[in-house]
C-alpha positions in Angstrom: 9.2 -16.0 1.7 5.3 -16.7 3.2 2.8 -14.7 3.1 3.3 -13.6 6.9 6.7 -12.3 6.0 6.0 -10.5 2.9 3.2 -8.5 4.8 5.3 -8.0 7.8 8.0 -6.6 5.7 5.3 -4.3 3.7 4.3 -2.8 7.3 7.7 -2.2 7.9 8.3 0.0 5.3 4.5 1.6 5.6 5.5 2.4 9.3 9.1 4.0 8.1 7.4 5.9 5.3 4.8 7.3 7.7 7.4 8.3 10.4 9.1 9.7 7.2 6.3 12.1 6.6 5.7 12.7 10.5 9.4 14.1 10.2 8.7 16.6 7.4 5.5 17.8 8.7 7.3 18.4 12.6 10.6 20.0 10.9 8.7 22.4 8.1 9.6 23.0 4.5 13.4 23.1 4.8 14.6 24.8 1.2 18.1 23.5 -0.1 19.5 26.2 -1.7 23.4 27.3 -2.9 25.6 29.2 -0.9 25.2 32.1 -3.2 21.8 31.8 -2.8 21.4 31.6 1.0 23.5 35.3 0.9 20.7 36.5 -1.0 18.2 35.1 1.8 20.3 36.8 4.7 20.4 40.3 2.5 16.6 40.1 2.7 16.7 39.8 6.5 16.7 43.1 8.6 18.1 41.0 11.7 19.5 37.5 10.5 19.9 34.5 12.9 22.1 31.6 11.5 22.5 28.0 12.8 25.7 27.3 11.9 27.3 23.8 12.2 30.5 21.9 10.8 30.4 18.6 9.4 34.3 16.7 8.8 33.4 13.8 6.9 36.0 14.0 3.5 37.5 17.3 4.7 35.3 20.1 6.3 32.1 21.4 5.3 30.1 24.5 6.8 26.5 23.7 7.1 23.8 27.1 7.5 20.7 27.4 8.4 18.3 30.4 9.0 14.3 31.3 8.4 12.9 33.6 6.0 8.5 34.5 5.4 8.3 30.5 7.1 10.7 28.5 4.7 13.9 27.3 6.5 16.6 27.8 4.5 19.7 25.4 4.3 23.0 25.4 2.5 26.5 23.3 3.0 29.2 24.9 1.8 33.4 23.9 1.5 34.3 27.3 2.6 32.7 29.5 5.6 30.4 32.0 4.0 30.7 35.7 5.4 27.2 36.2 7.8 27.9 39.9 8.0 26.0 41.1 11.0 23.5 37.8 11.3 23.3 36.8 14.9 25.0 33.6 14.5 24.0 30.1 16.8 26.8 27.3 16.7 25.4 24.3 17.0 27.0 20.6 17.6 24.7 19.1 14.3 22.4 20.5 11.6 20.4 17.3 10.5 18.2 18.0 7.6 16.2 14.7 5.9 17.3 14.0 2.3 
């Protein structure tokens, strides 16, 4: 591989790894937590709003999302979790970077 090639591919992955941070920065601080877990969030919450989405890739998973003091916080779950009075927003896809 030349020279050209080798510095063409490191730009590459500069370019992805800024766009990578440009990503984080434009979406927040998303907090991965467990389903038990993001109950405790909504129980926090006087008047909850949940994304909720469902993913079917090896059998179905429940996917939830909602804000709490600025953090977004995410869970993905095998069973649907009881959102007691949360307003709730279906959406198509919940894409969070990993």
């Amino acid at each position: 591989m030349g020279a050209t090639a080798g510095g063409a591919a490191a730009g590459s992955t500069a370019a992805v790894g800024a766009a990578v941070i440009q990503a984080l920065k434009a979406s927040g601080v998303i907090v991965s937590v467990a389903p038990d877990e993001f109950r405790k969030v909504l129980y926090m919450l006087d008047n909850p709003i949940v994304v909720t989405a469902t993913t079917s890739f090896f059998g179905t998973s429940y996917q939830y999302l909602t804000s709490y003091r600025g953090l977004a916080f995410y869970t993905k779950s095998k069973e649907p979790i009881e959102l007691g009075m949360a307003e709730v927003i279906a959406a198509r896809k919940i894409w969070v970077p990993g």
